[in-house]
Structure formats: structure tokens, C-alpha cells
BAVEX-879800 format. One record per residue (C-alpha): residue number from 1; chain; x, z, y. Coordinates in steps of 0.25 Angstrom, whole numbers, plus 2048, in hexadecimal, padded with zeros to 3 digits. Last residue first. Example, Ala and Ser with C-alpha at 12.3 -4.5 7.8 and 13.67 -1.06 7.14 Angstrom:
<rs>
+-----+-------+-----+-----+-----+
:   n : chain :   x :   z :   y :
+-----+-------+-----+-----+-----+
:   2 :     A : 837 : 81D : 7FC :
:   1 :     A : 831 : 81F : 7EE :
+-----+-------+-----+-----+-----+
</rs>
This chain:
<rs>
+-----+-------+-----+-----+-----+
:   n : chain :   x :   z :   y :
+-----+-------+-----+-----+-----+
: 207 :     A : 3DD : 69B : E46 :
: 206 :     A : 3D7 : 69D : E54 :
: 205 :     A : 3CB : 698 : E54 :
: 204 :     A : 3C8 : 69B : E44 :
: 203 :     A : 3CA : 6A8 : E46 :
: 202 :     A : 3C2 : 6A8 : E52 :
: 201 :     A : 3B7 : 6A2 : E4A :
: 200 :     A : 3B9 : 6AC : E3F :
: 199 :     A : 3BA : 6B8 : E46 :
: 198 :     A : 3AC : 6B5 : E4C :
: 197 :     A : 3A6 : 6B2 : E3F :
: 196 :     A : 3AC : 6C0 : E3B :
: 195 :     A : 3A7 : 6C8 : E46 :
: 194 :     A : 399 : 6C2 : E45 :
: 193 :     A : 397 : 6C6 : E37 :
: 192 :     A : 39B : 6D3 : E38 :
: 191 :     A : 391 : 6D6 : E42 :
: 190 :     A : 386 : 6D2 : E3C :
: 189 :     A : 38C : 6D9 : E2F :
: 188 :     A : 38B : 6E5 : E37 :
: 187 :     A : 37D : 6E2 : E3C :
: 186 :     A : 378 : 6DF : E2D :
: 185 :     A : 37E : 6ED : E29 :
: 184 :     A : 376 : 6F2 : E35 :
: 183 :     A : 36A : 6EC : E30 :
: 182 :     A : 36B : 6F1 : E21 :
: 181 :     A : 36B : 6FF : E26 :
: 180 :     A : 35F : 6FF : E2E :
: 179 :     A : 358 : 6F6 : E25 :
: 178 :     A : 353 : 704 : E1F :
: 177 :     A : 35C : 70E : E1A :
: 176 :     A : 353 : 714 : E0E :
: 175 :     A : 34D : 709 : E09 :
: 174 :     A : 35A : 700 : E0B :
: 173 :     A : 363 : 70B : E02 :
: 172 :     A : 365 : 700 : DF7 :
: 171 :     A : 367 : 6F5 : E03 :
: 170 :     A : 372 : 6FE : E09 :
: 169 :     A : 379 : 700 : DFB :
: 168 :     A : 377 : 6F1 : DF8 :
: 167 :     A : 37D : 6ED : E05 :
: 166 :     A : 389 : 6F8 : E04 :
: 165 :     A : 38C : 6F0 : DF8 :
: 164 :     A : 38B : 6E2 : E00 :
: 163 :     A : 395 : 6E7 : E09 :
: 162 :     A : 3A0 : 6EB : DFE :
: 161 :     A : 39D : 6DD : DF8 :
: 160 :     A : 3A2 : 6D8 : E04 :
: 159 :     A : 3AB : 6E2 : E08 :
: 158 :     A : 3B4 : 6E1 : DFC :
: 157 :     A : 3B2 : 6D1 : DFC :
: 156 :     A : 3B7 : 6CE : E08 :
: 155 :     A : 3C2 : 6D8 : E09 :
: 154 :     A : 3C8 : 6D2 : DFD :
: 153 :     A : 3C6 : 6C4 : E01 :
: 152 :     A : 3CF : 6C8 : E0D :
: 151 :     A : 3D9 : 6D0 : E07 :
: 150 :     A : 3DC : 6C5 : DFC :
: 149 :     A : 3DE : 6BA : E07 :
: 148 :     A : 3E7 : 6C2 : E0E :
: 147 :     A : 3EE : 6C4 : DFE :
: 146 :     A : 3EE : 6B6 : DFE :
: 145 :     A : 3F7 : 6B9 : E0D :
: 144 :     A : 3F7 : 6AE : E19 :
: 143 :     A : 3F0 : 6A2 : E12 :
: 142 :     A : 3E6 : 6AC : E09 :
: 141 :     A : 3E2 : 6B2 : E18 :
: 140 :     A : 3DC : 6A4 : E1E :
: 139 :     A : 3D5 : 6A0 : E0F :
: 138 :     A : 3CF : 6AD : E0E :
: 137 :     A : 3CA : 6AC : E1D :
: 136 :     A : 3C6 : 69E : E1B :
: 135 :     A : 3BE : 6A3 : E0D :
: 134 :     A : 3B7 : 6AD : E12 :
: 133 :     A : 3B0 : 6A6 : E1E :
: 132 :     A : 3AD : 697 : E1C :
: 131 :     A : 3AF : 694 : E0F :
: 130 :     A : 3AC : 6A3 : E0A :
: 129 :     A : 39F : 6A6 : E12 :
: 128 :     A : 39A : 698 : E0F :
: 127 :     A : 39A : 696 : DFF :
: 126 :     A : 397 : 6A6 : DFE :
: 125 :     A : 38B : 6A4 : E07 :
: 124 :     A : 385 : 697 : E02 :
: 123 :     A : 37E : 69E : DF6 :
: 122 :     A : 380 : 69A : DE8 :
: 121 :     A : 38C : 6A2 : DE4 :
: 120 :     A : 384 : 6B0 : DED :
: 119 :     A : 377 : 6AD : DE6 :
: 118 :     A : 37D : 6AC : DD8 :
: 117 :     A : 387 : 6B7 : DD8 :
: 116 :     A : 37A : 6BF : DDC :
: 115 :     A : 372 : 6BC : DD1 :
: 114 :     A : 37E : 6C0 : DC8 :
: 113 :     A : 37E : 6CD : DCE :
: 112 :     A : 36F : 6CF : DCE :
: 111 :     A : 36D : 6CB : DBE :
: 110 :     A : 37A : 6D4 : DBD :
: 109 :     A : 373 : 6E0 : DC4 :
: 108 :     A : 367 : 6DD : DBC :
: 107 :     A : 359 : 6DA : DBF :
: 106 :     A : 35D : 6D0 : DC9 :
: 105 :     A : 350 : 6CB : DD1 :
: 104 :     A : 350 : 6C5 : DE0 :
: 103 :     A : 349 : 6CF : DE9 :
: 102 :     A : 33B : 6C6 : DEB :
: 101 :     A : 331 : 6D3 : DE7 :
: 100 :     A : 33A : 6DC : DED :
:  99 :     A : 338 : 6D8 : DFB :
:  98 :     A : 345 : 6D5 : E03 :
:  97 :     A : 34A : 6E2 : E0A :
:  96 :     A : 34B : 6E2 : E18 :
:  95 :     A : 356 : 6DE : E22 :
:  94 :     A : 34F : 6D1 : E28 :
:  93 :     A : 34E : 6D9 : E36 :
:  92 :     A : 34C : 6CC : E3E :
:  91 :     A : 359 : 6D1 : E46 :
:  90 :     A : 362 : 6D3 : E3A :
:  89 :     A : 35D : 6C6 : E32 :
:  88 :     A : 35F : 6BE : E3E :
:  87 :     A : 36D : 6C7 : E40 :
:  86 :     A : 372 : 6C3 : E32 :
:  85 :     A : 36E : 6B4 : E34 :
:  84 :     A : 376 : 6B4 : E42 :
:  83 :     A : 381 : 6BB : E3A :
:  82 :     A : 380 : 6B1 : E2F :
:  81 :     A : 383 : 6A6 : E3A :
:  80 :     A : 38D : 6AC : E40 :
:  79 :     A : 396 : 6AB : E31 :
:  78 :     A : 395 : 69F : E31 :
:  77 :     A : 398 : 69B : E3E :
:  76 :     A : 3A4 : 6A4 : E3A :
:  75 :     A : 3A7 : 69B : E2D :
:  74 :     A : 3A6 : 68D : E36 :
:  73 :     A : 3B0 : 692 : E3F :
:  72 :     A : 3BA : 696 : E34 :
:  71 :     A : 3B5 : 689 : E2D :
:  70 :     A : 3BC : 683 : E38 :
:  69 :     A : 3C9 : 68D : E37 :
:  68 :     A : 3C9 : 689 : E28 :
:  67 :     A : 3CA : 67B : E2B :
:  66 :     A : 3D4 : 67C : E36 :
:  65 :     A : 3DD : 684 : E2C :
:  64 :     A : 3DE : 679 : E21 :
:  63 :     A : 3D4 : 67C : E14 :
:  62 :     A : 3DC : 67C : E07 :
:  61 :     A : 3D8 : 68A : E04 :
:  60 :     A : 3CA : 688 : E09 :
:  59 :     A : 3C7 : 67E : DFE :
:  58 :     A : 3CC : 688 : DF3 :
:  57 :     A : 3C7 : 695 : DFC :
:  56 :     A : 3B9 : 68E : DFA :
:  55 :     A : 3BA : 68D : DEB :
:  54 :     A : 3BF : 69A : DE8 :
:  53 :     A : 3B7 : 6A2 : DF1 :
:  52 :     A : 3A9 : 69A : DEA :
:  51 :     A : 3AD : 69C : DDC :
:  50 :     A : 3AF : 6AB : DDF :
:  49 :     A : 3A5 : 6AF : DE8 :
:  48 :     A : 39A : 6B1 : DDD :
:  47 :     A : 3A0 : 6BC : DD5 :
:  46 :     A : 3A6 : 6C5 : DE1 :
:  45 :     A : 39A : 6C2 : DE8 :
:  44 :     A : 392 : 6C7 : DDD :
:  43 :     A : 397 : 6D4 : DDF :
:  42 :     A : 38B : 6D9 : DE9 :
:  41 :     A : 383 : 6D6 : DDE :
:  40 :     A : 386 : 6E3 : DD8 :
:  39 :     A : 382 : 6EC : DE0 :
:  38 :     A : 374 : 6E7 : DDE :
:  37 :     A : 370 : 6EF : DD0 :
:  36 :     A : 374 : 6FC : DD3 :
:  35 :     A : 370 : 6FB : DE2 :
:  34 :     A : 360 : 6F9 : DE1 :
:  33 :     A : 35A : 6EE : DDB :
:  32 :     A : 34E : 6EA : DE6 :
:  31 :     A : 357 : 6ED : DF1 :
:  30 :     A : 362 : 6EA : DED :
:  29 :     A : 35F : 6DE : DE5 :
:  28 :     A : 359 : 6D8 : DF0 :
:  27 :     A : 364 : 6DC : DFB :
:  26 :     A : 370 : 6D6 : DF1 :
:  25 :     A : 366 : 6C9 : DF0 :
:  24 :     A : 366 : 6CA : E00 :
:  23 :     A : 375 : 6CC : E00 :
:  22 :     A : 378 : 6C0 : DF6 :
:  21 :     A : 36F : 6B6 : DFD :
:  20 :     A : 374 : 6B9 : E0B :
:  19 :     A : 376 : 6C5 : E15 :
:  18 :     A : 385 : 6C7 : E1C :
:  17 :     A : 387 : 6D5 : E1B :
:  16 :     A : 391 : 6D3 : E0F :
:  15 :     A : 397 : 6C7 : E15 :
:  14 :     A : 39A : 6CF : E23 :
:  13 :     A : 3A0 : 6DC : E1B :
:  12 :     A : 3AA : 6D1 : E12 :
:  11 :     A : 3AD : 6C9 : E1F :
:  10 :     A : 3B2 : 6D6 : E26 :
:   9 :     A : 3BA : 6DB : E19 :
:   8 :     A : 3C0 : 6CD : E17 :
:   7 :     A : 3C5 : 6CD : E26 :
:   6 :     A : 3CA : 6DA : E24 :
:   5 :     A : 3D1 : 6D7 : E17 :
:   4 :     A : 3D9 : 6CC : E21 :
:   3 :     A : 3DB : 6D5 : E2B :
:   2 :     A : 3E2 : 6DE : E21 :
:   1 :     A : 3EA : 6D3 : E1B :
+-----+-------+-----+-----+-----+
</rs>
């Protein structure tokens, strides 16, 4: 099980430093709102990922093994080509802060939440991420144990939304720090990123 939760806990750390729709509205708010008020958008995965888990771990449930070793392979391309985006970004130095005048606009905590669950339900990321990297891994460890299958959603989702705090922290302080800070986070989930795709193409190689 402990693996498993690892699994989870590494996927949750890559997902939270993966940039998107939801973590550039998360940067925005930050920056323009201050923490109070952009904290909690960090749970509107929680609200939004529901519908879309449910149904794709339906289809996946059903889904014979070749099948989810292919979209194994097609889950870690995935995955390397976010980290090639993430390492454009990274090396053209695109870390700043967007200009205030075109932060979106949430003049309530609620009002940015409920924008939030919005973007991240609309957005192709959640549809991807969990039919072809969450939800084979989910899917995979509910077959040998349901409570394997609890562990790894679990992890997933503690360090996730975890992540994404210390974003808001970091990008509340980003004055003072400097991009220096938010790059090495960037680098780490660099990093993070390319170690998972790796282990799911070998995954899938060798069953």
C-alpha cells in the first residue's frame, strides 16, 4: 500500500507544479488578491474533479489490461510533453507576474472559488490527466486492494492541493523572493514530471 500512496504522493507534487489554466488563475488572484482570499481556490479541485473521476474510472473499470498498458504509454507521452512546455517556460524566463490590469477579476473568495471550479471542469487537464495517468493507476491498485485504490487517490489529492498552498504562500511573498524561488519549484516539478512518465512507460513495458 505504501508504494501505492507513494505513487499518489509523487503524481500529487508533479500535478500541483504542473502550470495550467487553474494555476495561472491561482497565480492572478495571488498576486493581485493576496493569500486570504486565494487559498481557497486551491479546493476546487476537490469540487470539480468529482464528475469527471467518476466517469472515467466507469469506462476505465471495464478496460482490459492491454488497453490500459497502451494508454499507460500514451499517459507518459503526456506527461513528457508538459515537461517540455514546463522547461520552455523555464528557460524563456516566463516566471513573472501577469500585469494586474488583465488578472482575472473575483471580488470575493467565493466569486474566485466558484471561478476556479469552473476553469479546472472546462479545462482539458482534468479530462486528460485522469483517463490517461490517474485514473489507470487508480484503476490498477483498486484490482489488488480497494483500500490500494483509496491510498493512491489519497496521496494524490493531500499533496496536490498541499502544493498548490505552498504556491500561494510562495507567490504571496514573490516581491520579496524574487522568481528565484518560483524557478526552483518549476525545476523540481521539472523533475518530477520526467520521473513519472518514465515509470509509466516501463510500467506499461513490463506489466
Amino acid at each position: 500500500m505504501f508504494a501505492v500512496m507513494l505513487q499518489g504522493v509523487s503524481i500529487g507534487f508533479a500535478a500541483g507544479m504542473t502550470p495550467g489554466p487553474l494555476q495561472a488563475f491561482l497565480l492572478t488572484q495571488t498576486l493581485t488578491h493576496g493569500w486570504r482570499r486565494a487559498i481557497w481556490i486551491v479546493l476546487s479541485p476537490l469540487l470539480s474533479d468529482g464528475p469527471i473521476v467518476a466517469l472515467i474510472l466507469l469506462v476505465l473499470q471495464t478496460a482490459s489490461d492491454g488497453l490500459l498498458r497502451a494508454v499507460g504509454l500514451f499517459g507518459g507521452a503526456y506527461v513528457l510533453y508538459l515537461a517540455w512546455g514546463l522547461w520552455g517556460q523555464i528557460r524563456r524566463g516566463e516566471i513573472g507576474a501577469p500585469a494586474e490590469g488583465n488578472a482575472p477579476e473575483a471580488r470575493t473568495p467565493w466569486a474566485a472559488l466558484r471561478k476556479a471550479v469552473v476553469i479546472n471542469a472546462l479545462g482539458p487537464g482534468p479530462w486528460l490527466f485522469w483517463s490517461t495517468v490517474m485514473g489507470p493507476l487508480v484503476v490498477s491498485a483498486w484490482r489488488d486492494s480497494p483500500a490500494h485504490g483509496i491510498a493512491a487517490v489519497a496521496g494524490f489529492y493531500a499533496v496536490f492541493l498541499l502544493t498548490m498552498a505552498v504556491q500561494v504562500i510562495l507567490f504571496h511573498q514573490a516581491r520579496r523572493l524574487g522568481p528565484k524561488a518560483i524557478r526552483i519549484g518549476l525545476w523540481i516539478g521539472l523533475a518530477a514530471m520526467i520521473l513519472f512518465a518514465l515509470s509509466l512507460w516501463r510500467d506499461a513495458l513490463l506489466g
